[in-house]
Backbone as CSV, one residue per row, in Angstrom:
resi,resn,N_x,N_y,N_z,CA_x,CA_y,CA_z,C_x,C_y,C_z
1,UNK,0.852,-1.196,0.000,0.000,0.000,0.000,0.882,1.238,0.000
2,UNK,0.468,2.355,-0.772,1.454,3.182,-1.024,0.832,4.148,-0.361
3,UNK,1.761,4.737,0.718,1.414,5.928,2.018,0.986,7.486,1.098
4,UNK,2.419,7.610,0.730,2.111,8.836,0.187,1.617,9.101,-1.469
5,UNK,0.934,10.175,-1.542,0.307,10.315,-2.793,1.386,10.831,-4.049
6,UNK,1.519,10.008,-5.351,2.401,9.888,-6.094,2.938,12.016,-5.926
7,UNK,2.166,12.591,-6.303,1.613,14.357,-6.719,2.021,15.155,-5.550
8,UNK,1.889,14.610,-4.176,1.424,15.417,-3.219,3.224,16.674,-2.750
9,UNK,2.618,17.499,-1.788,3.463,18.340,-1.322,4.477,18.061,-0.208
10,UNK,3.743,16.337,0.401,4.283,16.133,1.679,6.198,16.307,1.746
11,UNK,6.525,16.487,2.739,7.629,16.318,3.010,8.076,15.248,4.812
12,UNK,9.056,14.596,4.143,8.736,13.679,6.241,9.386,14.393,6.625
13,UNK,9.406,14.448,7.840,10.032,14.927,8.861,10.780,14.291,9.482
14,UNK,12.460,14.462,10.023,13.335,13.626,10.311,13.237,13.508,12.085
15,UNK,12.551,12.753,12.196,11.919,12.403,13.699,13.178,12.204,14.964
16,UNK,14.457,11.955,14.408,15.314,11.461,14.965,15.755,12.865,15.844
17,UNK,15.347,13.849,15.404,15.538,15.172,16.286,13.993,15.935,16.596
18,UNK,13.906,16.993,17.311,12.991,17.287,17.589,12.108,18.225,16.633
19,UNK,10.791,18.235,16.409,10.225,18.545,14.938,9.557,19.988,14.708
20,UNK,9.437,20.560,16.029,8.146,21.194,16.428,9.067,23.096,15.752
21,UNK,9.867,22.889,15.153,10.712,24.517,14.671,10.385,24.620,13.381
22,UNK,10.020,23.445,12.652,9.772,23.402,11.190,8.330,23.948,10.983
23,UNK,7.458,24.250,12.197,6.390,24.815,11.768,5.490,25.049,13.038
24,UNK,4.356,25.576,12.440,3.549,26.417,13.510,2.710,25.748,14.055
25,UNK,2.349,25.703,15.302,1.063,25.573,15.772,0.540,26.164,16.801
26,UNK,-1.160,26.343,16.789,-1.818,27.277,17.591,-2.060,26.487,18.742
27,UNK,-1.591,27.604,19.848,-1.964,27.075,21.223,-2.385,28.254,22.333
28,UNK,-2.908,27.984,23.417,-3.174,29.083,23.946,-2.109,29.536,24.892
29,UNK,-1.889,30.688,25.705,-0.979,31.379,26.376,-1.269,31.689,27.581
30,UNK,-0.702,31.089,28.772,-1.319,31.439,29.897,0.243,31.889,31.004
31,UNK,-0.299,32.702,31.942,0.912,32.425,32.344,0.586,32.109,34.203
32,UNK,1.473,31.069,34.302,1.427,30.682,35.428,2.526,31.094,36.756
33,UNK,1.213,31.135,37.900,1.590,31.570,39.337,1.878,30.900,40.217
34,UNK,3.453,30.916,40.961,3.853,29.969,41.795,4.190,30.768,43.097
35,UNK,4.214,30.214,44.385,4.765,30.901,45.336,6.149,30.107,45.110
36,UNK,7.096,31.183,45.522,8.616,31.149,45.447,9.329,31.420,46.923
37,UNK,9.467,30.462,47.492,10.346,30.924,48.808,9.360,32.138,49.585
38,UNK,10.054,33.252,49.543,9.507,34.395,51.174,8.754,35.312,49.441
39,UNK,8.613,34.809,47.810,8.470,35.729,47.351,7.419,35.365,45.982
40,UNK,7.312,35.348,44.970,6.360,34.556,44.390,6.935,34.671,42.717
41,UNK,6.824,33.649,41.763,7.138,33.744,40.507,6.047,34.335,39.566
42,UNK,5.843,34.935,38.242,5.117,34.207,36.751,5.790,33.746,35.869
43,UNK,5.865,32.946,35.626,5.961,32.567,33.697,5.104,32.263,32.791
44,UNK,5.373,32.371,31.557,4.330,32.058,30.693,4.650,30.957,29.849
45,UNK,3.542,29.953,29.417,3.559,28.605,29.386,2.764,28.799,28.158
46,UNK,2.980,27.930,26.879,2.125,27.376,25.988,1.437,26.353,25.467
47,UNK,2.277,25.427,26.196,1.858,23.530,26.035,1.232,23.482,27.859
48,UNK,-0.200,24.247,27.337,-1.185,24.338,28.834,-2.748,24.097,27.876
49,UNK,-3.371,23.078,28.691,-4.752,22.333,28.489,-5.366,21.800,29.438
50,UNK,-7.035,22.083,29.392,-7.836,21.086,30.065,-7.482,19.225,30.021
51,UNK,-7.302,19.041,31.053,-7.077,17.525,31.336,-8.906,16.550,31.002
52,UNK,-9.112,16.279,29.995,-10.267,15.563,30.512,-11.339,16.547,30.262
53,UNK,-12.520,16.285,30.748,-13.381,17.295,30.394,-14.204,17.532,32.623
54,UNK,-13.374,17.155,33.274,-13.467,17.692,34.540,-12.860,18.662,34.901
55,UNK,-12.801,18.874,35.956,-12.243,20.317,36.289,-10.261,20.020,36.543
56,UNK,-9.334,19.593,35.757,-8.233,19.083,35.797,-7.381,20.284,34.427
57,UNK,-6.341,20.627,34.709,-5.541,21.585,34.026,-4.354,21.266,33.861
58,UNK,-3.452,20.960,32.801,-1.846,21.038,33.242,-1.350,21.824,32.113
59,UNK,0.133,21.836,32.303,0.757,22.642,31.194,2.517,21.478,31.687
60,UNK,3.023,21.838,30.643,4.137,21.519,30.592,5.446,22.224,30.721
61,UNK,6.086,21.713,31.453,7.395,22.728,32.433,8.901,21.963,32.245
62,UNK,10.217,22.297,32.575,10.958,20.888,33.070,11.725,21.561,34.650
63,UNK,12.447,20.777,34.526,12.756,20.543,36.194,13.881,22.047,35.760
64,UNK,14.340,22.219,34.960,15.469,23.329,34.318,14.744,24.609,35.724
65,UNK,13.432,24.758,35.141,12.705,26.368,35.779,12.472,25.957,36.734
66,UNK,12.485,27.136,37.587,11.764,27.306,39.123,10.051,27.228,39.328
67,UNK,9.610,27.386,38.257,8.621,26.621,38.252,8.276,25.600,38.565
68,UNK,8.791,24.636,38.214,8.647,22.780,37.969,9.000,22.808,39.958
69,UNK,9.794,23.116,40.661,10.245,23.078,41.797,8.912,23.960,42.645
70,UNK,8.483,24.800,42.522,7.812,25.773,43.411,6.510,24.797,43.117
71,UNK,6.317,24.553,42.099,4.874,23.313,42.356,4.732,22.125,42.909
72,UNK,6.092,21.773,42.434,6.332,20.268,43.727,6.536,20.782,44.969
73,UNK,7.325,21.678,45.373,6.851,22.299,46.637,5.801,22.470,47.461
74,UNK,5.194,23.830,46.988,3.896,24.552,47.249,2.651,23.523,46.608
75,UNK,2.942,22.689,45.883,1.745,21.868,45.722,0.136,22.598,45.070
76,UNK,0.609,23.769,44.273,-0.162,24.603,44.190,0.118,25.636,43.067
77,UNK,-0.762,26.222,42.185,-0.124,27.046,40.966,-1.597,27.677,40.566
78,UNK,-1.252,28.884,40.011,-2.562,29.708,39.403,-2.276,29.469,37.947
79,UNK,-3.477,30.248,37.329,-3.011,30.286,35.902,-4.196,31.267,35.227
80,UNK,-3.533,32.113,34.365,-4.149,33.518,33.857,-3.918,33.407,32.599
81,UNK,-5.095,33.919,31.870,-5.355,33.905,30.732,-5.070,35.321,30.057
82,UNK,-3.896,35.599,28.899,-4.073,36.989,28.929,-4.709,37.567,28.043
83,UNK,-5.102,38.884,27.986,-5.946,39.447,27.079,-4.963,40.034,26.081
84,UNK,-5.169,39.827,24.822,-4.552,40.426,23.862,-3.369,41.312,23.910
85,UNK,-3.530,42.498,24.681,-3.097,43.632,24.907,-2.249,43.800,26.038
86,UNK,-1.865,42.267,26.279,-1.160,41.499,27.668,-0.122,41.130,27.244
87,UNK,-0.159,41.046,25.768,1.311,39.672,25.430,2.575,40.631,25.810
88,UNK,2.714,41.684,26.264,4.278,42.555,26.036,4.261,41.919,27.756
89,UNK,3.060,42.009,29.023,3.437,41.300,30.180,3.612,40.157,30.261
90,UNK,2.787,39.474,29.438,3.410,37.727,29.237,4.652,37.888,28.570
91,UNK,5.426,38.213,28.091,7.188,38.022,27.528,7.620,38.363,28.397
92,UNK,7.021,39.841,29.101,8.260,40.044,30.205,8.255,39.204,31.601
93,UNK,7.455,38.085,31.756,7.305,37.124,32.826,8.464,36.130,32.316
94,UNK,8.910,36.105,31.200,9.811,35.241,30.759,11.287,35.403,30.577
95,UNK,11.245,36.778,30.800,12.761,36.826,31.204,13.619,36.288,32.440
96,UNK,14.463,36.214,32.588,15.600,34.938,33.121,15.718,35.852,33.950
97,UNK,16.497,35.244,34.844,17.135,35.887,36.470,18.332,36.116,35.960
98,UNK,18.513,37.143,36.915,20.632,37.643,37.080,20.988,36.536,37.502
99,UNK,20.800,35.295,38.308,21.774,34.596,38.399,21.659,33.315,38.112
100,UNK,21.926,32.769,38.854,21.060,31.342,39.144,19.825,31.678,39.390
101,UNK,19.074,29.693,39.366,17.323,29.783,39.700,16.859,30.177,41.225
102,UNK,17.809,29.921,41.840,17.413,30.565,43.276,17.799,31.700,43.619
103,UNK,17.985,32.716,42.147,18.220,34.074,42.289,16.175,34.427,42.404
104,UNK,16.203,35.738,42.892,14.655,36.090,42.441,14.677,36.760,41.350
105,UNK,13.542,36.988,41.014,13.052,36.978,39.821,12.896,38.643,39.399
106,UNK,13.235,39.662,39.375,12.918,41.126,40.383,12.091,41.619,39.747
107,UNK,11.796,41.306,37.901,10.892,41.804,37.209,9.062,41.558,37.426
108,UNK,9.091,40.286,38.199,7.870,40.334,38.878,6.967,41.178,39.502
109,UNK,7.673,42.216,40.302,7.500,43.673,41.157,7.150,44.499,40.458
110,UNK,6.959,44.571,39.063,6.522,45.569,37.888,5.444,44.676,36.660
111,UNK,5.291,43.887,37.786,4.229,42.976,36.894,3.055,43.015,37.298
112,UNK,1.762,43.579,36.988,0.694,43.656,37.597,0.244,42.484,38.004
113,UNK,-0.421,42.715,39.487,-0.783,41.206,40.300,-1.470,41.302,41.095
114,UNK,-2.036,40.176,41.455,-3.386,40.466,42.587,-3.144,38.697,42.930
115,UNK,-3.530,38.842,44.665,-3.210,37.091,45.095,-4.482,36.568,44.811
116,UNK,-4.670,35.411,44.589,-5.638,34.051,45.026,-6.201,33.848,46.040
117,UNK,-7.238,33.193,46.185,-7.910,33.263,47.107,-7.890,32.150,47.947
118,UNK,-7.669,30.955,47.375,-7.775,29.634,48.296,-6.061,29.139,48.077
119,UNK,-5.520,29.530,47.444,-3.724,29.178,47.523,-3.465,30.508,47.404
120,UNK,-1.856,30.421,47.636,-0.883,31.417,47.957,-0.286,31.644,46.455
121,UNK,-0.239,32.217,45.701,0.122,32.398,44.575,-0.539,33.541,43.617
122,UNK,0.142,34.676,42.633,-0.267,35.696,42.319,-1.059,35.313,41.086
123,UNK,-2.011,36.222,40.942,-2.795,36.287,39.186,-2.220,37.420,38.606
124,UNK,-2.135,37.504,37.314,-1.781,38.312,36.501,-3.155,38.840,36.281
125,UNK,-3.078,40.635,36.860,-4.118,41.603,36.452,-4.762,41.539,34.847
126,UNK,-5.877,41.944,35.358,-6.828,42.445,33.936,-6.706,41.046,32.955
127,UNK,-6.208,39.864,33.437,-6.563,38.339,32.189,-8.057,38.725,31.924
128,UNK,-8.351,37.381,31.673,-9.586,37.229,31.218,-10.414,35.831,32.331
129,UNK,-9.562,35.292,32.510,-9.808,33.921,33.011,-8.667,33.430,33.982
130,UNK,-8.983,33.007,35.423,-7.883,32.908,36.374,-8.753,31.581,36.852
131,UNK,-7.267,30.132,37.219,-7.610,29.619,37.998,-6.684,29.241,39.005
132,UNK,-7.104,28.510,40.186,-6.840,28.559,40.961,-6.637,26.702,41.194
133,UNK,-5.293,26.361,41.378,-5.012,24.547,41.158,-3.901,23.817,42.069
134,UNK,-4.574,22.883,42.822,-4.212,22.520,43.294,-2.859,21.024,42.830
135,UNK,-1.404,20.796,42.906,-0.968,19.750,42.186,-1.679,18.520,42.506
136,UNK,-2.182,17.530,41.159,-2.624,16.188,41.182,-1.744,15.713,41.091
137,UNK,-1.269,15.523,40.001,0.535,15.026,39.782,1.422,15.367,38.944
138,UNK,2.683,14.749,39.004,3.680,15.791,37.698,4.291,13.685,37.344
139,UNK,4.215,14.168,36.132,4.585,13.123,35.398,6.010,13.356,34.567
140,UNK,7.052,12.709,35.043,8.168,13.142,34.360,8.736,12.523,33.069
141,UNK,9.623,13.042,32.710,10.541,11.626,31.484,9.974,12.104,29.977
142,UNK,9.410,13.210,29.829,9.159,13.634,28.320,10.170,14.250,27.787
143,UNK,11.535,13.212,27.312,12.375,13.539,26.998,12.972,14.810,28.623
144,UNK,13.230,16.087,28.186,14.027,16.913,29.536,12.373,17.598,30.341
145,UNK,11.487,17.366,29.495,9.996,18.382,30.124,9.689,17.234,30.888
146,UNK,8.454,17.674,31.848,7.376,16.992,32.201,5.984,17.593,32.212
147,UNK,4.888,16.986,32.416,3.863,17.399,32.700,3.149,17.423,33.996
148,UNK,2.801,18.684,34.297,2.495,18.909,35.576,0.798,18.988,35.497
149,UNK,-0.212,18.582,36.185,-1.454,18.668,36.431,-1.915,18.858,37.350
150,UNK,-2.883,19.939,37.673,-3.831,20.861,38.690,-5.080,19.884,38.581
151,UNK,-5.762,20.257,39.773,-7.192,19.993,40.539,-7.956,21.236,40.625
152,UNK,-8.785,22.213,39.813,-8.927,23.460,39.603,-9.849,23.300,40.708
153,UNK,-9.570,24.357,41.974,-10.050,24.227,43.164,-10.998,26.157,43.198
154,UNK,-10.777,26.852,42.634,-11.464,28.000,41.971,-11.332,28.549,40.674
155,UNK,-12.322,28.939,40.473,-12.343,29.549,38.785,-12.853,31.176,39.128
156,UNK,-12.427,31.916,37.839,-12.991,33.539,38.168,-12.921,33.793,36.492
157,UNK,-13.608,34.834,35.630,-13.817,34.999,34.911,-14.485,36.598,34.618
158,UNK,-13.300,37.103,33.735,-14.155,38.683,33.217,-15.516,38.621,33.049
159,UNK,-16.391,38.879,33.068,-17.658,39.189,32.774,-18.523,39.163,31.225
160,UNK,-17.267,39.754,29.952,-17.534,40.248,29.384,-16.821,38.700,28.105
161,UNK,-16.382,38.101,29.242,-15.910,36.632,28.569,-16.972,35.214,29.070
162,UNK,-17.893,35.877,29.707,-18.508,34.803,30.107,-19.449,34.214,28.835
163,UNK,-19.717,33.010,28.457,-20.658,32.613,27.457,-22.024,32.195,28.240
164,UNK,-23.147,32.510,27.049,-24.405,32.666,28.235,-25.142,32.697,26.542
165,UNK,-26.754,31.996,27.051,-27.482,32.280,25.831,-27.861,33.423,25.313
166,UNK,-27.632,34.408,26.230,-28.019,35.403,25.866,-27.200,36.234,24.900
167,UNK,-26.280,36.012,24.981,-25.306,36.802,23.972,-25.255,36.137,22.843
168,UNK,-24.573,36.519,21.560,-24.191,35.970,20.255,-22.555,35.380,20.070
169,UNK,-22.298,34.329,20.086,-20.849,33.736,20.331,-19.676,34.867,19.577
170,UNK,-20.644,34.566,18.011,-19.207,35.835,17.451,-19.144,37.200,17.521
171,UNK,-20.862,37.626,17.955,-20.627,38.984,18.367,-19.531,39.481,19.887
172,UNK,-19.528,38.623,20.755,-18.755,38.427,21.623,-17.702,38.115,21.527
173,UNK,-17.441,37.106,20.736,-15.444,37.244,20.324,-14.983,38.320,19.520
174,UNK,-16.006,38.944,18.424,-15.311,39.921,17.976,-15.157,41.494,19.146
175,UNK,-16.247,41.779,19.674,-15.997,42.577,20.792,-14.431,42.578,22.117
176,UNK,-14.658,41.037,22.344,-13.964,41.071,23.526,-12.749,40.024,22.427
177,UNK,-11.923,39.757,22.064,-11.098,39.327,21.571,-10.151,37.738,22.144
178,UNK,-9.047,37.057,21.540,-9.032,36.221,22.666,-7.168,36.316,22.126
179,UNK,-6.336,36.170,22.910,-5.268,35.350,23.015,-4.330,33.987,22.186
180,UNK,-4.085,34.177,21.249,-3.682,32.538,20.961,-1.771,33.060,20.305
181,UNK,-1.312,31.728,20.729,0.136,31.769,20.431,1.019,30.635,19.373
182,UNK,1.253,31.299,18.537,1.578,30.259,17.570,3.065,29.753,17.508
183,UNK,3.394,28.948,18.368,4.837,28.117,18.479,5.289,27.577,17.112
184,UNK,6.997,28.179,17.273,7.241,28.990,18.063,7.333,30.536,17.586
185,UNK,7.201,31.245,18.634,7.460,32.806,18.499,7.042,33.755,17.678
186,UNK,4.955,33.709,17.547,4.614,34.877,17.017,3.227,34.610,17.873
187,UNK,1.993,35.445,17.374,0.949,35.801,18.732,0.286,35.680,17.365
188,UNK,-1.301,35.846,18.041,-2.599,36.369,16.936,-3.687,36.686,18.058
189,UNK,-4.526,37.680,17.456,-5.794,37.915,18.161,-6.958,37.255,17.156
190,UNK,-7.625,36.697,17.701,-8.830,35.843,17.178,-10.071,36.864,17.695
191,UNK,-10.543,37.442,16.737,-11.956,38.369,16.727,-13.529,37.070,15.431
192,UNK,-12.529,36.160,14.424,-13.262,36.116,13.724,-13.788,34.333,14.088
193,UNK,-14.627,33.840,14.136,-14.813,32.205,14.425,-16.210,31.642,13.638
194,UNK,-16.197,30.532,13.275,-17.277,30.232,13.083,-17.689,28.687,13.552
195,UNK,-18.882,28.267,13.533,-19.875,27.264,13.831,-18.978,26.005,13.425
196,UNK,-18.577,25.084,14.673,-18.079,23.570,14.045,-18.967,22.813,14.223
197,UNK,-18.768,22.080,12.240,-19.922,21.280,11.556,-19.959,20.160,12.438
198,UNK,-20.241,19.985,13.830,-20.166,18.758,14.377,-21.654,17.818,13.294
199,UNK,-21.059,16.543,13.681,-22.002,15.380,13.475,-23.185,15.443,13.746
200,UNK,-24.396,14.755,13.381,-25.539,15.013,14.085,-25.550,13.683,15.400
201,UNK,-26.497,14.227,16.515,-26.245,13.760,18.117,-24.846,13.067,18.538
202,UNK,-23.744,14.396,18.013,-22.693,14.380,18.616,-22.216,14.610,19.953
203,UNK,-21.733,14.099,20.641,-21.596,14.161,22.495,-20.177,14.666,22.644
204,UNK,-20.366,15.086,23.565,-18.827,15.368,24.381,-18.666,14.106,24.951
């Protein structure tokens, strides 16, 4: 049986190294809140998703950042959704320390923030969507990353992002706009969406 089509454009990809620079993909951008020692971290994360269709969250970290450590720690992490007009504070959550990882972080202090309510850990002002997660588990060995997963123990939400019958889906995304990050290293604002042709008595 012949895989590829005699005509086609495909090209393989040499799997034996890692693949993900040869091209784009859309993901969302959140950046996550850790308590740090006497002081507290953000970074911003892109390989971050609902676990399941319960209330379960993870994103992917490696043991490299102070991240991956302040959650096995603190057992605990926020996570903020940013609004469009956020991405210049989501990059600057990603700049590196003067020294080592158990240097602090100092650009944090010029990062707009507000704490959590049921854990110790900061939200990034004016998101759109903040939660609040408790660690389930961190699963290691993905190659140098692992995956870390939350127990979303509170949720909070702009107002103006909430979905409700009453509103019109795309009149509402084009108004209020959304966030998405295309790995690696460019952004987009999504104003335009339309209706997926699901199946008929298709289920979640």
């Amino acid at each position: 049986m012949q895989f590829l089509p005699e005509n086609d454009s495909l090209i393989e990809l040499d799997v034996a190294r890692p693949i993900w620079d040869h091209f784009y993909t859309v993901a969302p951008l959140v950046v996550i809140g850790t308590k740090e020692r006497a002081n507290y971290n953000l970074a911003p994360k892109h390989m971050a998703t609902p676990l399941g269709m319960q209330n379960y969250f993870g994103f992917v970290c490696t043991p490299a950042h102070a991240t991956y450590h302040n959650v096995k720690k603190e057992k605990s992490f926020t996570v903020s959704f940013p609004k469009p007009d956020q991405v210049v504070l989501a990059s600057l959550a990603a700049l590196p320390r003067c020294g080592s990882v158990e240097e602090e972080k100092y650009i944090i202090k010029d990062i707009p923030t507000f704490p959590a309510k049921k854990i110790e850990a900061p939200f990034l002002q004016q998101a759109y969507l903040f939660l609040e997660c408790t660690l389930h588990k961190i699963v290691d060995d993905f190659g140098q990353h692992s995956l870390i997963a939350g127990e979303i123990v509170a949720a909070y939400i702009d107002e103006n992002y909430l979905r409700s019958f009453e509103k019109d889906d795309q009149t509402m995304i084009y108004k209020w706009p959304m966030l998405v990050y295309l790995a690696y290293g460019r952004f987009a604002t999504i104003q335009s969406t339309n209706v997926f042709p699901f199946p008929k008595n298709f289920k979640k």
